[in-house]
N, C-alpha and C positions, 0 to 999 in steps of 0.2 A: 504494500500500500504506500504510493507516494501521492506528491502533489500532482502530478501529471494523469495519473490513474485519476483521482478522484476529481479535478479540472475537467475531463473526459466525461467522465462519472455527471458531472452535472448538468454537461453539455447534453448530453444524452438524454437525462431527466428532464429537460425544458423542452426539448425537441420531441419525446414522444408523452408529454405531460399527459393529454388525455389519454390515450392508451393506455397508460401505465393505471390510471385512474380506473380506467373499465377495466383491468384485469383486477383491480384490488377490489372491485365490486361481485365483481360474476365470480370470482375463486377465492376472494378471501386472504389472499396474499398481499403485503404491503409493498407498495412500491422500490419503497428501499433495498427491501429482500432481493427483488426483478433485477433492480439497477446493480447490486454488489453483485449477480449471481453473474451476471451478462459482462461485468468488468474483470471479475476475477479469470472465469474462462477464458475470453478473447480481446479485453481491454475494449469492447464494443464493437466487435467483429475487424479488429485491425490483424490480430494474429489468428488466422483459422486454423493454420499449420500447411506445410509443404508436404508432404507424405501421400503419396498413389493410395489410395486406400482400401483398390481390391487387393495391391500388392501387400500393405499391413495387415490386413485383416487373413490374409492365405497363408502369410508369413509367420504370424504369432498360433495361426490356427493351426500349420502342420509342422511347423518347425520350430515351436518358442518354449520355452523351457516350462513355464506352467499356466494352468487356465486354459489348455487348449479347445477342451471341448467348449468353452466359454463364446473363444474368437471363431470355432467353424461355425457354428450357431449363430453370431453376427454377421458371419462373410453369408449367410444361407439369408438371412434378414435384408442384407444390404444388397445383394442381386435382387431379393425382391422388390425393393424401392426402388432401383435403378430400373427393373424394367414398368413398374407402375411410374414411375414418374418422369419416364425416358432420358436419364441422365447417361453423361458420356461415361461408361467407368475407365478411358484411358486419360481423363483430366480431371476426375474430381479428386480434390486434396482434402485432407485432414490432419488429423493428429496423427503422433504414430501409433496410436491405439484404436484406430479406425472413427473417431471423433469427429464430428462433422459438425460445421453453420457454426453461426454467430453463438448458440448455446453450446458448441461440441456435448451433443446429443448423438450414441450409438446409434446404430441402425436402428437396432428393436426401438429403442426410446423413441426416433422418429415416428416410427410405425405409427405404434401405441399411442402416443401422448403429442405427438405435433396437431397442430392446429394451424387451419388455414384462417389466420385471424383480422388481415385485412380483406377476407373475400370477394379473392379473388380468383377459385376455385382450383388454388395451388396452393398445396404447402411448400414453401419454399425456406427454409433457415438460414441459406448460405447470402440472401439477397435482400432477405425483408426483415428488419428490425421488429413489427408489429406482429410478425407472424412467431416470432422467437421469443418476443414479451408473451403473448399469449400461450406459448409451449410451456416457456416456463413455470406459467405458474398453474398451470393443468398437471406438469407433472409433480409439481411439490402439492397441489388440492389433491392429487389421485395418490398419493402417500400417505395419508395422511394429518396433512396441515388442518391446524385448529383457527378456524377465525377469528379474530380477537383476544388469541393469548400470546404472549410474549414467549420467545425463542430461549434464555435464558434472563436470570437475575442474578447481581452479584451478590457475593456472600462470605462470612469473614468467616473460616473455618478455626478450631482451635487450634491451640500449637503446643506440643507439636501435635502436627497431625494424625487422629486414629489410626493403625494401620487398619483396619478394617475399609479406611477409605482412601487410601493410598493408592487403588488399584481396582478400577471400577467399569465395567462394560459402557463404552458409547450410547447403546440403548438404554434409557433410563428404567431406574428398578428399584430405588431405596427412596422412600416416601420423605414430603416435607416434615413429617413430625421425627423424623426417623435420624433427620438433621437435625431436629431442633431442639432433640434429647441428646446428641452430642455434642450440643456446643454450638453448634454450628451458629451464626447468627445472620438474618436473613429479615428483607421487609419487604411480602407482598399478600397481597390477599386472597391467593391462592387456596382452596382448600389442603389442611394435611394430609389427605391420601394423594393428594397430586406427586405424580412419580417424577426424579429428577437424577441426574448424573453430575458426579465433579468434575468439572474443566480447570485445569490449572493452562494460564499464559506465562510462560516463561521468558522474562526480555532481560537481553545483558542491562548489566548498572543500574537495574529497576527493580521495585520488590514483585513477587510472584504473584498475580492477578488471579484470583479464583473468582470459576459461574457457575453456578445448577443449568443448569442444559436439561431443555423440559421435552416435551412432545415433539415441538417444531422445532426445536434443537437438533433434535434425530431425525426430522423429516430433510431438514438441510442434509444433515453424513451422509442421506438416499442419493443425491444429488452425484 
């Protein structure tokens, strides 16, 4: 995250403002989520990736060291977009994990969750900003995502820290009361069976940032 990214970031946000607006209506996702989701992938479709992508996806699928039935299963996906939506497969590029459009969205993930959202009776991710804001946030609503709760909150854990919570699954599974009888100290109004995970941020010369990571915490890791 710098200031270029986030200068970007903004540019982006004023330029598809209502878009963003209608997706935070129709799925429930907040715009901010759209706009970091779409920056951190491809800095707003500026890096898509250089990579052939039948040749990644053939290459991790029969020759890559693990996940392979993973990658034949998208090369098997991604022929099928290509012929549904008559793409050249000797020009289109991606990541080198077969990663595609402005969301670097799998094949399957296009299939499934792309959305033709300037209707125009194309899903297009690699060309339309409006059609990749409305993917987005389809595929975190179809994960998932809770309308109107917060992704995490911060929280001042004891010290030293539990080892019981030293070492905790990304999926959330230890309830707010469950912090709040170890110390843990927290301010929202959340009910206590609400399920949460520790995030610890680690930055040099800084002290160590801890968050509960809720629901749409873990509907983000989906991502």
């Amino acid at each position: 995250v710098n200031s270029r990214r986030i200068n970007r970031g903004v540019e982006f946000w004023n330029a598809y403002a209502d878009t963003l607006d209608k997706a935070a209506r129709e799925y429930g996702v907040p715009a901010e989520i759209i706009v970091a989701i779409i920056g951190v992938e491809t800095e707003y479709g500026r890096n898509m990736g250089s990579f052939n992508v039948l040749n990644a996806l053939a290459s991790l699928g029969f020759y890559g060291e693990r996940r392979r039935e993973f990658f034949q299963a998208e090369l098997e996906q991604y022929l099928l977009l290509a012929r549904d939506n008559a793409m050249d497969l000797a020009s289109t590029r991606g990541s080198f994990a077969g990663a595609m459009g402005i969301p670097q969205f799998m094949p399957s993930s296009q299939r499934r969750w792309g959305v033709d959202y300037d209707g125009n009776g194309n899903i297009d991710l690699t060309h339309s900003p409006i059609d990749a804001i409305g993917s987005v946030a389809n595929f975190l609503k179809s994960h998932g995502w809770q309308t109107g709760e917060p992704a995490v909150i911060p929280v001042s854990p004891p010290q030293p820290l539990p080892e019981a919570f030293e070492k905790v699954d990304v999926k959330p599974g230890i309830t707010l009361a469950q912090y709040r009888d170890a110390d843990f100290r927290y301010d929202t109004p959340l009910p206590d069976s609400t399920l949460a995970t520790l995030v610890s941020l680690s930055t040099p010369r800084a002290p160590t940032q801890y968050w509960l990571g809720l629901n749409n915490y873990y509907v983000i890791t989906r991502y």
